[in-house]
C-alpha positions as CSV (number, residue, x, y, z in Angstrom):
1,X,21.2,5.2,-18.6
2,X,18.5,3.3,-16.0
3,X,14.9,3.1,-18.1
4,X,12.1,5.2,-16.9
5,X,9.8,4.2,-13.8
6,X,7.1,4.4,-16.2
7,X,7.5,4.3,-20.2
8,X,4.2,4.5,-22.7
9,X,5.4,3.8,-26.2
10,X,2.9,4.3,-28.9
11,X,0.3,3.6,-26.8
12,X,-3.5,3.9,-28.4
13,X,-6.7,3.3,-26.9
14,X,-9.9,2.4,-28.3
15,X,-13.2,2.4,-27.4
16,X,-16.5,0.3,-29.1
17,X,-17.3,-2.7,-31.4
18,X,-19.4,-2.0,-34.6
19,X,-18.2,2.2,-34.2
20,X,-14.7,2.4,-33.2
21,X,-13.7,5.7,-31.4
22,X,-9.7,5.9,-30.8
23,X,-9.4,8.5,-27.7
24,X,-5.4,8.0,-27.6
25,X,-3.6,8.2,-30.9
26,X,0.1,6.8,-30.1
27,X,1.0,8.4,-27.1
28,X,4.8,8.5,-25.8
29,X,5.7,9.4,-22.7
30,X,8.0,8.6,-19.3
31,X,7.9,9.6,-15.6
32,X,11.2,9.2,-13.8
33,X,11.1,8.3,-10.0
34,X,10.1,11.0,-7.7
35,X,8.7,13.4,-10.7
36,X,6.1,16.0,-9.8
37,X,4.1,16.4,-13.2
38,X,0.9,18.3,-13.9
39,X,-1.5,16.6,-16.8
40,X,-3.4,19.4,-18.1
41,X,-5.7,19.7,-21.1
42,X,-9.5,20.1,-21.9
43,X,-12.3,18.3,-21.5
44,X,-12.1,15.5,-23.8
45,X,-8.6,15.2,-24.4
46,X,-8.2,11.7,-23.4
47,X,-6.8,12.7,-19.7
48,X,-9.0,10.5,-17.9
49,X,-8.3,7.6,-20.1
50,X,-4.5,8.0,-20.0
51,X,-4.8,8.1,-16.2
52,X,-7.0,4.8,-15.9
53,X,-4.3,3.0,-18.4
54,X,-1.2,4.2,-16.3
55,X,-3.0,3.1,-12.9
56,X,-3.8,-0.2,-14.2
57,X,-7.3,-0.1,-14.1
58,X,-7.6,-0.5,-18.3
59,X,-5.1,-2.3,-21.1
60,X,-4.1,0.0,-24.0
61,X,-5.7,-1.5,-27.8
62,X,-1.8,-1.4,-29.0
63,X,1.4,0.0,-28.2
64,X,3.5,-0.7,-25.2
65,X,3.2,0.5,-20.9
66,X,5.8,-0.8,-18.6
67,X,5.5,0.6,-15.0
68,X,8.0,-0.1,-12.7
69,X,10.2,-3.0,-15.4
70,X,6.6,-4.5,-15.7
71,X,5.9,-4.7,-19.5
72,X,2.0,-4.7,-19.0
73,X,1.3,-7.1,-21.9
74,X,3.0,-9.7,-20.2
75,X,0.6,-9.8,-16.6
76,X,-2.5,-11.4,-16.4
77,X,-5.2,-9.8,-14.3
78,X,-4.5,-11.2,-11.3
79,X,-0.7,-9.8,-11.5
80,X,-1.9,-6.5,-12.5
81,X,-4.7,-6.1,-9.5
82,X,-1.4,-7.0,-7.2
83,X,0.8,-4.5,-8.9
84,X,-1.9,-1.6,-9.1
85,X,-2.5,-2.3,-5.1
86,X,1.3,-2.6,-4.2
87,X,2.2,0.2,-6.5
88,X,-0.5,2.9,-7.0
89,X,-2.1,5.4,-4.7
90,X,-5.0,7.4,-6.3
91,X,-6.6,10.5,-5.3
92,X,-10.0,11.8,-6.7
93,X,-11.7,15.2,-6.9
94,X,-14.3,13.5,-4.6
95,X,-12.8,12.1,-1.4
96,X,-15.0,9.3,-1.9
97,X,-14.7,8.3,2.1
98,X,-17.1,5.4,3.5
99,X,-19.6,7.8,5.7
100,X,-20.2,5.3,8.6
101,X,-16.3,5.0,9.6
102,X,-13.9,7.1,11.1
103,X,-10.5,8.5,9.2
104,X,-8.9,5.7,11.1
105,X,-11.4,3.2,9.9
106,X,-11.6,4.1,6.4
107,X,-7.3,3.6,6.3
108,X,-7.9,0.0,7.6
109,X,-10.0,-0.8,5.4
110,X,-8.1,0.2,2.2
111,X,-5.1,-2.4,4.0
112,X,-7.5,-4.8,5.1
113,X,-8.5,-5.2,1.1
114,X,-4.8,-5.4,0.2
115,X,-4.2,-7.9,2.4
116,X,-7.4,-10.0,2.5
117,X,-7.9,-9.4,5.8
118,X,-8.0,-6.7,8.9
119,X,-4.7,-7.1,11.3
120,X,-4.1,-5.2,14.4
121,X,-0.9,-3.2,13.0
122,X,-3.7,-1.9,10.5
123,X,-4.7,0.9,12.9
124,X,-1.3,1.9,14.0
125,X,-0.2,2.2,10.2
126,X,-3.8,4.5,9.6
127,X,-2.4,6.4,12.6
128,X,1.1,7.5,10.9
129,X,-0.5,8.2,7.5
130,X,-3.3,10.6,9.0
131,X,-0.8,12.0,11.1
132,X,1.7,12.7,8.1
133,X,-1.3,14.5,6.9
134,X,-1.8,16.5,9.9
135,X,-4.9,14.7,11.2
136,X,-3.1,12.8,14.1
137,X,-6.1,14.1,16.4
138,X,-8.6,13.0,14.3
139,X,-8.8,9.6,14.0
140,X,-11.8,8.6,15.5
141,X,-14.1,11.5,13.6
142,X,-16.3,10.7,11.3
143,X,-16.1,12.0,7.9
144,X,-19.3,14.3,8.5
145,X,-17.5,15.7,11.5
146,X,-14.6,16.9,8.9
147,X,-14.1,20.2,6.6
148,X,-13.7,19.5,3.3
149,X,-10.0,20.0,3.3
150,X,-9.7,17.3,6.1
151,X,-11.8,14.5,4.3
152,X,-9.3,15.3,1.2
153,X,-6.7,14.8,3.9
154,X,-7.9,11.7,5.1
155,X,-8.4,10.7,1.2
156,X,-4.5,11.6,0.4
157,X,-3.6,9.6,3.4
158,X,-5.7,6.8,2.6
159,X,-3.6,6.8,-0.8
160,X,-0.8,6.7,0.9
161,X,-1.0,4.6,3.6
162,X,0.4,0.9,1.6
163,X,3.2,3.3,0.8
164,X,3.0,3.4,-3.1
165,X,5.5,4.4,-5.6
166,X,3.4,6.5,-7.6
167,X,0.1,8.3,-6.6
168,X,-2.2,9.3,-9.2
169,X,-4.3,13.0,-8.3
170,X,-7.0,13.3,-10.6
171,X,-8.3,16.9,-10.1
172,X,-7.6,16.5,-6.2
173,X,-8.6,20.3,-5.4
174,X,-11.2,20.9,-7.9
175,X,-13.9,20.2,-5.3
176,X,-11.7,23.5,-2.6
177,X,-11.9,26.6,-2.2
178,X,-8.7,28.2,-3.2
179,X,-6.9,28.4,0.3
180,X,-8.4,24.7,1.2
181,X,-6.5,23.8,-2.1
182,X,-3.3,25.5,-1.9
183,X,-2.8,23.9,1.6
184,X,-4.4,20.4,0.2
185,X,-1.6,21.1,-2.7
186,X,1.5,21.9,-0.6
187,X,1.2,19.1,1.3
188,X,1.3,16.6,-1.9
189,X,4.8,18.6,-3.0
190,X,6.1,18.2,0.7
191,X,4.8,14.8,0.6
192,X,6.5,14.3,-2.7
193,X,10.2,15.7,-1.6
194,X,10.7,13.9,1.7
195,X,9.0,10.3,0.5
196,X,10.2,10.5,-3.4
197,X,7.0,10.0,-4.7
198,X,6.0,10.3,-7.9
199,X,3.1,12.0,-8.6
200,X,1.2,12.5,-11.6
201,X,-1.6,15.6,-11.1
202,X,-4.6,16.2,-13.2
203,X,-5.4,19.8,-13.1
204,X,-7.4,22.2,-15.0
205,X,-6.0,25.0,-12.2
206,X,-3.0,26.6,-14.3
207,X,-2.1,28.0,-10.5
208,X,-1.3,24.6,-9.6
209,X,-0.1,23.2,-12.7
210,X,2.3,26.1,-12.4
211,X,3.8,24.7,-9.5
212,X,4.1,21.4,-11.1
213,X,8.1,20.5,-11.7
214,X,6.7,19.4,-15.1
215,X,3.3,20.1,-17.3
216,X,2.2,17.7,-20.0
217,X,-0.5,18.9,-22.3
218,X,-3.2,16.3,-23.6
219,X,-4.8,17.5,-26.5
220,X,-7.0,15.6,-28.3
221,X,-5.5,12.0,-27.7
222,X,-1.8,13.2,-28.4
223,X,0.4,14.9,-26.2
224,X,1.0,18.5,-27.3
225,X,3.6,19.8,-25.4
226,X,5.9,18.6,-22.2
227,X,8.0,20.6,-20.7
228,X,10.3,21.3,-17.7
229,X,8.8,24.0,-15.0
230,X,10.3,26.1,-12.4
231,X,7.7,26.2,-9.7
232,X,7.7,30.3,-8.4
């Protein structure tokens, strides 16, 4: 049987010197390639900090993360800043967009930091992500001259456009209305089914986590429940 894409095993983490606060309290879990999986849980449940560890940006205090048949304990920071930018996408509740560039513009610069420098193929790589995303026509806008919906657009294709293996959607509608976010939301499954994807979704919309193929619950720093889901 092949190993997980991703595999946490025991994994704690720890926060403070002289008062110690433990957030995560041995947690196991796995994502297989191409797995659409809602994290749900209330505020305070360690969600956040589970996200930061499985996108690289923070080292567990014990217990073991391998991503991709990369045991993390083994990388030093320069491997895991290549890694995280080879491998990870993220998408934030807050698109986050650089105000002074266009859609296009704000894509090259996300590849322009991956590779050290900007290239002309940069812009022509911006172009297919946007239009993936249905913003083919807007390259040249502004992020002021954009609805909502498109800056998260522009956002999800900006996450995409170094072609990751796993994107990372921390509460990626919660700043929608509810028809901006079910459209914002059918284009990550789509996006999920024809490229493989995996996506891991922070939610506290139980309409959305409902459509998840999978919802783990994070309750206080352990995982409470994980279980299969048959989108309606």
């Amino acid at each position: 049987m092949s190993e997980p894409w991703l595999r946490l095993d025991g994994v704690r983490k720890s926060y403070g010197d002289d008062v110690v606060t433990e957030v995560l309290h041995g947690v196991d879990l796995t994502l297989e390639r191409g797995e659409f999986t809602a994290l749900i849980g209330p505020s305070g449940s360690g969600k956040s900090t589970l996200l930061n560890l499985v996108g690289l940006l923070d080292r567990p205090t014990s217990g073991r993360l391998v991503i991709d048949g990369h045991d993390l304990a083994t990388l030093d920071e320069a491997a895991l800043t290549r890694l995280r930018a080879e491998t990870i996408g993220f998408v934030f509740q807050f698109h986050h967009l650089v105000g002074a560039l266009t859609a296009a513009e704000n894509l090259m610069m996300q590849l322009a930091a991956k590779s050290g420098t900007l290239r002309a193929v940069h812009r022509d790589l911006a172009r297919a992500a946007l239009e993936e995303v249905g913003l083919g026509d807007r390259l040249d806008a502004l992020p002021g001259e954009l609805s909502g919906g498109q800056q998260q657009r522009v956002a999800i294709a900006r996450a995409l456009v170094h072609r990751p293996a796993l994107v990372l959607a921390d509460e990626p509608t919660g700043n929608l209305d509810t028809k901006t976010a079910d459209d914002v939301f059918v284009l990550l499954r789509r996006i999920n089914e024809e490229r493989g994807i995996t996506f891991l979704v922070v939610t506290h919309d139980p309409r959305l986590a409902a459509r998840c193929r999978r919802i783990i619950s994070l309750v206080d720093g352990v995982v409470e429940s994980d279980k299969a889901n048959t989108p309606a």
